[in-house]
N, C-alpha and C positions, 0 to 999 in steps of 0.2 A: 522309195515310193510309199512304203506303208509308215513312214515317219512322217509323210506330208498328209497323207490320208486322219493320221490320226489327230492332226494339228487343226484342222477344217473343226470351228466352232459349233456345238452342238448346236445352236441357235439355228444354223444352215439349215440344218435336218428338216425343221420344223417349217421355214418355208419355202422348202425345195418346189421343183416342177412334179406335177404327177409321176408316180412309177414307172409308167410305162414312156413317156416321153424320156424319164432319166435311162432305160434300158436302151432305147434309139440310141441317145448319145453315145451311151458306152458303147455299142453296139459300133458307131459309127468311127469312135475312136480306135477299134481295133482295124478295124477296115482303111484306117487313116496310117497306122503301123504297118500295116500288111502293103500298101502300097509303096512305103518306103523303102521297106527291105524289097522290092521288087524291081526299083529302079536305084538301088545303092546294096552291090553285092560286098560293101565291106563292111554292113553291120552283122557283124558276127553272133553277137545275140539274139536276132531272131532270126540266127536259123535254127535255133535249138527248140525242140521240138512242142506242139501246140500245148503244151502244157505250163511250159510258162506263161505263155497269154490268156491262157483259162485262168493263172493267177489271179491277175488284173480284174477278172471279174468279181473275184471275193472281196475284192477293194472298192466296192459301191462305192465310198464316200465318194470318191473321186465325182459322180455323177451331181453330187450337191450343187457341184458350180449351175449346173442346171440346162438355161438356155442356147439355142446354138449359136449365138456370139461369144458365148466362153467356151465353146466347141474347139475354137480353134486353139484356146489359149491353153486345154488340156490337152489337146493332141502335143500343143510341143512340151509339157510339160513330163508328158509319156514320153514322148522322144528322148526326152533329156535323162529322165531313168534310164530307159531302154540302153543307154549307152554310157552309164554315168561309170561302169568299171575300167579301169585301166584296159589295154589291147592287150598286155602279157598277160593281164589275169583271165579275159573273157575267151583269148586264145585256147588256152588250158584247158580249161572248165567245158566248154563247148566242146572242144575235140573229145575230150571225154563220152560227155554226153551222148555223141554224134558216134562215138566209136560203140558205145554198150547200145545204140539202138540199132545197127545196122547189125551186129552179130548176136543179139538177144539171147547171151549165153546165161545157162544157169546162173547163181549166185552164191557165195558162201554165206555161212549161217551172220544173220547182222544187217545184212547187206538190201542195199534197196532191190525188192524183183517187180516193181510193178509196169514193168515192159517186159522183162523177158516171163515172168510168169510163172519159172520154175527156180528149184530150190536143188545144189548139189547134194547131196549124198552125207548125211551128220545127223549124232545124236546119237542114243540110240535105239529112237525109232523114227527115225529119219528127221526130215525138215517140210514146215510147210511156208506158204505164201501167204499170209495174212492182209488185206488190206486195210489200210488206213482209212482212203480216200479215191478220189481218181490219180493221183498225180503222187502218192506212195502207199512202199507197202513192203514188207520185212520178212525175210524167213526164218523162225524159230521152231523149238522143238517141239513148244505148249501144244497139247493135246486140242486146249480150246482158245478160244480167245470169247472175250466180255466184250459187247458192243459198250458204247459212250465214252467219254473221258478218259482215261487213264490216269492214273498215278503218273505224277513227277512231269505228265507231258507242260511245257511250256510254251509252243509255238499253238499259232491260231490267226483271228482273224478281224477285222473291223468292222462293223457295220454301216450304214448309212448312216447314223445317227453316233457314229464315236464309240461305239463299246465295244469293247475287245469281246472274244470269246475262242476260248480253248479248242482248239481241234478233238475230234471227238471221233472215235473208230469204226468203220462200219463192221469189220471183221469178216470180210470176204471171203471165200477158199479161192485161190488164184493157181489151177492146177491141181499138180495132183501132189500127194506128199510124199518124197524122195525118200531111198534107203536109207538102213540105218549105215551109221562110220564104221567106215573099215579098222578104226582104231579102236572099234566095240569088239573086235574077234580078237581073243586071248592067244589062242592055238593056229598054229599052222592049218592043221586041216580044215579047219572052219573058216579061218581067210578067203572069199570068192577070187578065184583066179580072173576072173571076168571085167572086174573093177580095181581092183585090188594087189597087191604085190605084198610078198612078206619078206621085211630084210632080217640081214642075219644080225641085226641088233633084239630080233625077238620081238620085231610090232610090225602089225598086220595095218599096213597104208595106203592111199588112194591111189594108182597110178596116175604116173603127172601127167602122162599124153593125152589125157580127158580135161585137161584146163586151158581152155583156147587164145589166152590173151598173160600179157606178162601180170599184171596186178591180180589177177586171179592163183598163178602160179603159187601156190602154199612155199613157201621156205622152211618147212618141215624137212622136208628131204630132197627137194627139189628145185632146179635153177631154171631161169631163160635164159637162153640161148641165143636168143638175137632173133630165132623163127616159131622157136616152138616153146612147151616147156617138157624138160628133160628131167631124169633123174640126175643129182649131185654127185658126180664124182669123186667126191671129196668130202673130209670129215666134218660138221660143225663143233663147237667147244663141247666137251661133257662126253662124247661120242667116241665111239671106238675106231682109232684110224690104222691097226693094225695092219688091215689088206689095200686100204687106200690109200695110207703112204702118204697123203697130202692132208693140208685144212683148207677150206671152202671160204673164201674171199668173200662170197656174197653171201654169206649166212651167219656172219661176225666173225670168223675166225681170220681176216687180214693181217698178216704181220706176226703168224701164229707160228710154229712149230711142231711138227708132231716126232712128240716123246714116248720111249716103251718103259713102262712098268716094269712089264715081266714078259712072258711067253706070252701070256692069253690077252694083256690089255695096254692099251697105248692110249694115248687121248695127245687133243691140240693145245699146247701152252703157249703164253710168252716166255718162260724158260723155264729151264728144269734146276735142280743143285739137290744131287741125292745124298748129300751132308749136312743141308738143314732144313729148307722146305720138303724135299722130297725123300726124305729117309726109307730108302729101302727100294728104293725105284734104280733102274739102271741108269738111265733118263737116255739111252742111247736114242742118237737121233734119223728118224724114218723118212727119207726121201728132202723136197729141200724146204726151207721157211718161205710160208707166200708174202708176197709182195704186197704192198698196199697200194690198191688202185682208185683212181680218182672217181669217187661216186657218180660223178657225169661227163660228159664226152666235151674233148673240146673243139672250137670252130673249126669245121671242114673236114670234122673226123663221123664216121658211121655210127648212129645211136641206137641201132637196132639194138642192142642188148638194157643200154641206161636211160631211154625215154625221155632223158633231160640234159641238158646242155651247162657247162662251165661259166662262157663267156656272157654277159649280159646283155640284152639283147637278142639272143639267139635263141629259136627254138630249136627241138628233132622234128622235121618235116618227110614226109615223104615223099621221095623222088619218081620212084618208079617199083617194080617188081622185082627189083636186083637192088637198089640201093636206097637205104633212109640217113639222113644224115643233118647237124646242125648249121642250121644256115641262117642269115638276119634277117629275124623280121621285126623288129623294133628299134626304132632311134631312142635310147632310153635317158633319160636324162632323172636329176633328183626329182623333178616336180611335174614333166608329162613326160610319155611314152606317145609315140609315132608312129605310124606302122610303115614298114618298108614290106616292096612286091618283092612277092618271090620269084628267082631267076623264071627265065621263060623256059615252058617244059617240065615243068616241076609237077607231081600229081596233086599234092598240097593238103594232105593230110598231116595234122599236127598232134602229134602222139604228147608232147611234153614243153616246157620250157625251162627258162633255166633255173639256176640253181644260184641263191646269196651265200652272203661267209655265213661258216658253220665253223665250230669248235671243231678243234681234233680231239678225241679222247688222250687222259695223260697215261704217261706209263704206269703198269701194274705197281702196286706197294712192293719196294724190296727186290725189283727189276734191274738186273745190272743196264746202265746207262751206256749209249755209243758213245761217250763224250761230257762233258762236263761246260765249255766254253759257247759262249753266245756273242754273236758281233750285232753290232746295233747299224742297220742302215739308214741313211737320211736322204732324201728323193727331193732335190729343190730344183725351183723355176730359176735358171741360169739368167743372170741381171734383174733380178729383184730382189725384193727386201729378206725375203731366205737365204740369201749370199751370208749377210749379217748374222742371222741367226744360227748359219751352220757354224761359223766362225765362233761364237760367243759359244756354243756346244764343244766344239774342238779342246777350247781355253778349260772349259772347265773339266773336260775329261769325261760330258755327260751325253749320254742319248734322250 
């Protein structure tokens, strides 16, 4: 939309309709959107909240067109943005959206809080809410912040008249400014037990049962669950797995190993050999190698813990109070995306979607291999012209 807005000839500008007739229009065009998602509950984009259509108003140009026989012709042109993202993607996006406005939980340092309004616990001396604008706003440590401009900012805006202009800060307080990091207390004793937990690696951390949602959940020390977020049971790479016996699948260490040095130290490898990488190491092995699991869940399995789905087409939905799980809701194809209803009874909360090919990471440098041998398979359309081609592949001994 703001590539069409910026396209409208300056010339427009100059003999637009008065101000206040061009704010009617616009005025009338959101009213013209607001009725649609009213009698069409599968625009998923505007249910997301009044803030994107407060966008639209920064986008005057749009009102150039002018009189109300091009009224009609921006309303569908608005329509046409409004829904111009694929259904996997606005699925996503939205439930997102829709999930951090209903539980308006604090926010880590970075992170947008101009809904929830508060800043977790970082820094150290704590975190504030800074506003941008109406529609964001960041929690950082800065003591102050500079209204106008910023530095490096790139986003902004058009006017009636075609000229861009930079977004500019008001620098609000939004809230109040949160503790400092528990990762600030050096000493056991100085650790507040109240927020805080001290592990025996010697650093004083946020307790995870204070982070309400899986993306919030830090991977410092800590995993979801599927319901909450826990402490890791398990070691990550670099980390002392001495008492925990395992490596932690969801914190990199998949496919890891935990090896003992000595009495006092163990840590997660791909492998050990205390004859020439690990000289002097026992490299004795602690409990068993994890497994590597598949980063998302696949069709008609429970996504409560991976938020995202294998199969294309499928998102993590939720069912009910006892069950979330991937089920289809897009007819996907290379060139549109479809949407399919979800079963009947469904609560229909969409935590995630799915997941495209991704590399696997290669083995470590100097890793002993499970094998050495690679078969090449070829997948053809039985009686067509791939018949030929697997044939002429056979002949020459090539995949």
């Amino acid at each position: 939309c703001r590539a069409m807005a910026g396209m409208i000839p300056a010339g427009l500008g100059e003999s637009r309709p008065d101000i206040e007739a061009a704010a009617q229009a616009e005025a009338a065009l959101l009213d013209v959107a607001q009725e649609l998602h009213a009698t069409d509950s599968s625009d998923d984009v505007l249910q997301v909240p009044s803030a994107r259509m407060r966008r639209h108003r920064q986008r005057s140009a749009w009102v150039a067109f002018g009189a109300s026989a091009a009224l009609v012709g921006v309303a569908a042109v608005g329509r046409f943005c409004l829904r111009s993202r694929s259904p996997a993607a606005a699925s996503a996006a939205d439930s997102q959206v829709l999930t951090a406005v209903a539980q308006a939980a604090c926010v880590a340092e970075g992170q947008d809080c101009h809904v929830s309004k508060c800043c977790l616990d970082g820094g150290k001396s704590g975190l504030q809410c800074w506003a941008k604008n109406d529609f964001y706003a960041t929690c950082v440590s800065n003591e102050t912040c500079k209204e106008g401009v910023h530095p490096g900012e790139t986003h902004g805006t058009y006017d009636q008249y075609g000229k861009f202009h930079l977004d500019a800060w008001s620098c609000k307080k939004l809230g109040k400014r949160s503790l400092p990091g528990c990762s600030t207390y050096d000493k056991e004793e100085d650790c507040p037990e109240a927020r805080c937990d001290w592990f025996h690696t010697g650093k004083c951390m946020a307790k995870c049962t204070q982070f309400g949602s899986k993306d919030a959940c830090p991977q410092t020390h800590c995993v979801w669950d599927g319901a909450k977020c826990a402490v890791d049971p398990c070691s990550a790479s670099g980390e002392d797995c001495s008492s925990t016996k395992c490596c932690s699948g969801s914190r990199g260490a998949a496919g890891q190993q935990c090896f003992q040095k000595g009495k006092y130290w163990a840590t997660c490898m791909d492998f050990c050999d205390s004859n020439v990488t690990q000289k002097g190491w026992s490299c004795k092995k602690l409990g068993e190698r994890t497994r590597f699991e598949a980063p998302c869940s696949w069709a008609g399995q429970s996504c409560s813990k991976t938020h995202c789905c294998s199969n294309q087409g499928f998102s993590c939905v939720v069912k009910d109070d006892a069950y979330t799980g991937c089920v289809k809701t897009n007819q996907h194809t290379t060139w549109v995306d479809q949407p399919v209803p979800l079963p009947a009874g469904w609560e229909g909360t969409r935590l995630g979607g799915w997941k495209s090919e991704y590399q696997v990471a290669a083995a470590a440098p100097g890793a002993p291999m499970a094998g050495t041998s690679f078969f090449c398979f070829m997948a053809i359309l039985p009686k067509s012209n791939e018949e030929a081609l697997m044939a002429v592949a056979k002949k020459n001994n090539a995949g």
